[in-house]
N, C-alpha and C positions, 0 to 999 in steps of 0.2 A: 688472637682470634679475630677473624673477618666480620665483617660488619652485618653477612647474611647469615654467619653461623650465630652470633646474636640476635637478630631478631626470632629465628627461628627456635632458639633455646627457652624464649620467652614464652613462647606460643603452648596453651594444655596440651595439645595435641602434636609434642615435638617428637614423641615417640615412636606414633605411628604414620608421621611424617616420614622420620631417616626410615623406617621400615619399608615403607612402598618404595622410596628411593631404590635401600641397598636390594628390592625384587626386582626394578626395574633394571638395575647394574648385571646384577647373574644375569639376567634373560639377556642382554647385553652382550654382553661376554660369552652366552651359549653362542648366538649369531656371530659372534666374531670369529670365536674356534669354526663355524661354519665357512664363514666368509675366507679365511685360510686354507682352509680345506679344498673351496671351490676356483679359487684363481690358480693360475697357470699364470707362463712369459710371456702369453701371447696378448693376454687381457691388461688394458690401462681401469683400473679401478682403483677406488678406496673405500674405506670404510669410516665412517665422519658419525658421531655423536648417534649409533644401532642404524647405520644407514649405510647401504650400500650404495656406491655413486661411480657409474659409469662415463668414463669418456668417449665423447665422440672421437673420431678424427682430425688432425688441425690444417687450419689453411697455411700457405707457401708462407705468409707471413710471418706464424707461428715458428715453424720449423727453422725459419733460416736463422731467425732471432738467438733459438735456442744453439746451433749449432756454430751459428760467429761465437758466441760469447763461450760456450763451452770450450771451445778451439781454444779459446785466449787465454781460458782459463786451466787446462790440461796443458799445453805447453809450458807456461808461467810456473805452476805446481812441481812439474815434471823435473824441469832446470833448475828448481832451487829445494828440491828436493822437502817441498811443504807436505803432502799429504796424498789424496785420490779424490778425483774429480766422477762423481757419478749423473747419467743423463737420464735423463725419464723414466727408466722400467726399475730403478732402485728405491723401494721401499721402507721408509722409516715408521719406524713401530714407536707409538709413544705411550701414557699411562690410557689412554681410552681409545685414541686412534689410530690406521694406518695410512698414512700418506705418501704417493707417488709424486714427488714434487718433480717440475722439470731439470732443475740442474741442482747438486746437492756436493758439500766439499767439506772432506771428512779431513781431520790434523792429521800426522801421521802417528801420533801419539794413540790414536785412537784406531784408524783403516791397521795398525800392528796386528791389533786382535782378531780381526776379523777370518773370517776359514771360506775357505773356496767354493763350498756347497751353501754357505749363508745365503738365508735367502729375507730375514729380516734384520734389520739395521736398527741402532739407538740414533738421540737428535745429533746429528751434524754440527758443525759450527757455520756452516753457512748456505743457505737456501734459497733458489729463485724460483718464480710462478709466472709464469708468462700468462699475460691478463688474455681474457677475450669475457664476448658477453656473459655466459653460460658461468665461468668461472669467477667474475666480479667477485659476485658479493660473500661468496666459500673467502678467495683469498686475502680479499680487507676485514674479514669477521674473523670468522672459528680458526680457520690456520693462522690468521696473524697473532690472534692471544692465545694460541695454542703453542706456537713456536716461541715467544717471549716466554710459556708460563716454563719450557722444557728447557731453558736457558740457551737458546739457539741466539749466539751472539748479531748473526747478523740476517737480513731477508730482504730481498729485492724483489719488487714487482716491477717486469718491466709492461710497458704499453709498448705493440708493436704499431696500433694505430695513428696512436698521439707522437710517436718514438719518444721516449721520456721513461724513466727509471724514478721509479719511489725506492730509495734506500733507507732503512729502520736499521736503527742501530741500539743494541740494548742497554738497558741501565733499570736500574736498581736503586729503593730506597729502605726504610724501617718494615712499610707494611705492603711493597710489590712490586715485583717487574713490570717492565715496560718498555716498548720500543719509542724510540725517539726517533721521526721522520725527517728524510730531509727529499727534497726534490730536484732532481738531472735533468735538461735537455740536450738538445741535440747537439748545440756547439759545446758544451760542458764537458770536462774532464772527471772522471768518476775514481775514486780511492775507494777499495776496502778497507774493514777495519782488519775482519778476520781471515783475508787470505793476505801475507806479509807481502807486503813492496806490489803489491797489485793494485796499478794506477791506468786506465785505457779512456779514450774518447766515448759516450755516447756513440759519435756517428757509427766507431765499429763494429756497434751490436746491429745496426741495422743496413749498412749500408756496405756492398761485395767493395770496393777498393779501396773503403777505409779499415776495413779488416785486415784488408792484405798485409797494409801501411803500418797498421798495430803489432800485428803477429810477427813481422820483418824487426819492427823495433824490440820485442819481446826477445829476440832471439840473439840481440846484437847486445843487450844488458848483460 
């Protein structure tokens, strides 16, 4: 038992405590069925703790970020026949939320199951957020313990700003998950844990000739 489900067990009024709770959950969950209902392909949204949360647009920076690294990482998956590689408009359903991460990498143990008209997904084994202002503090808060609580082995935030990658890598003890953080720069060589043998440069998430250089070496393995 958690150490908030103890105090609150304590409390006279633990009754109609969980009560308002499990009101506040259904009404929840009414909105969520809603929220499914209301998005289409064309909408970047999620649905984050009864909230619906619209994206904006991203700048050049954003994009290219996401599309070096996705390259590197579709290719690499592809040839060693690991899994599928999903960008932006792929939807992960978890116990409360839905999230459109930017780049999402399912084992193939798992993309098996999946069927063609799917349009909601379980947690991944490995997720990235490409940082910008707006999305700060969503992706070092609610999605990162939200991703650890779903057992999503691994999650990268990169900075396209700083160019620098925070990589979280999970672990576990008696009473909780948790990501354990490590920090990439530019000259640095970056490993996953959970996509096999995937090992790339920093520079060629950001930078057009050091991708080339990676994707060239990715292919010659």
């Amino acid at each position: 038992m958690t150490a908030l489900a103890e105090r609150i067990l304590k409390r006279p009024d633990a009754v109609q405590l969980l009560k308002k709770v499990q009101q506040t959950l259904d009404d929840e969950a009414r909105r969520r069925r809603d929220f499914r209902e209301w998005i289409d392909e064309q909408m970047k949204a999620e649905f984050i703790n009864g909230e619906i949360v619209v994206h904006s647009p991203v700048k050049k920076k954003h994009w290219e970020a996401s599309s070096f690294l996705s390259t590197l990482l579709s290719v690499h998956t592809t040839l060693k026949r690991l899994g599928r590689v999903g960008v932006e408009k792929v939807m992960i359903s978890l116990t409360r939320n839905d999230y459109e991460p930017d780049i999402v990498f399912f084992s193939s143990e798992k993309s098996a199951l999946f069927t063609k008209d799917q349009m909601f997904f379980p947690a991944p084994d490995f997720v990235v957020e490409i940082l910008s202002k707006k999305t700060a503090a969503k992706d070092r808060g609610i999605k990162k313990q939200d991703y650890a609580l779903h057992g999503i082995k691994e999650y990268w935030i990169i900075d396209p700003e700083r160019q620098r990658i925070e990589q979280y890598l999970l672990l576990s003890d008696k009473d909780s998950v948790y990501f354990e953080p490590y920090v990439y720069t530019i000259d640095d060589d970056i490993s996953s844990r959970a996509v096999e043998g995937f090992v790339v440069p920093v520079r060629a998430i950001f930078e057009a000739e050091a991708n080339a250089q990676a994707l060239a070496d990715l292919t010659r393995k």
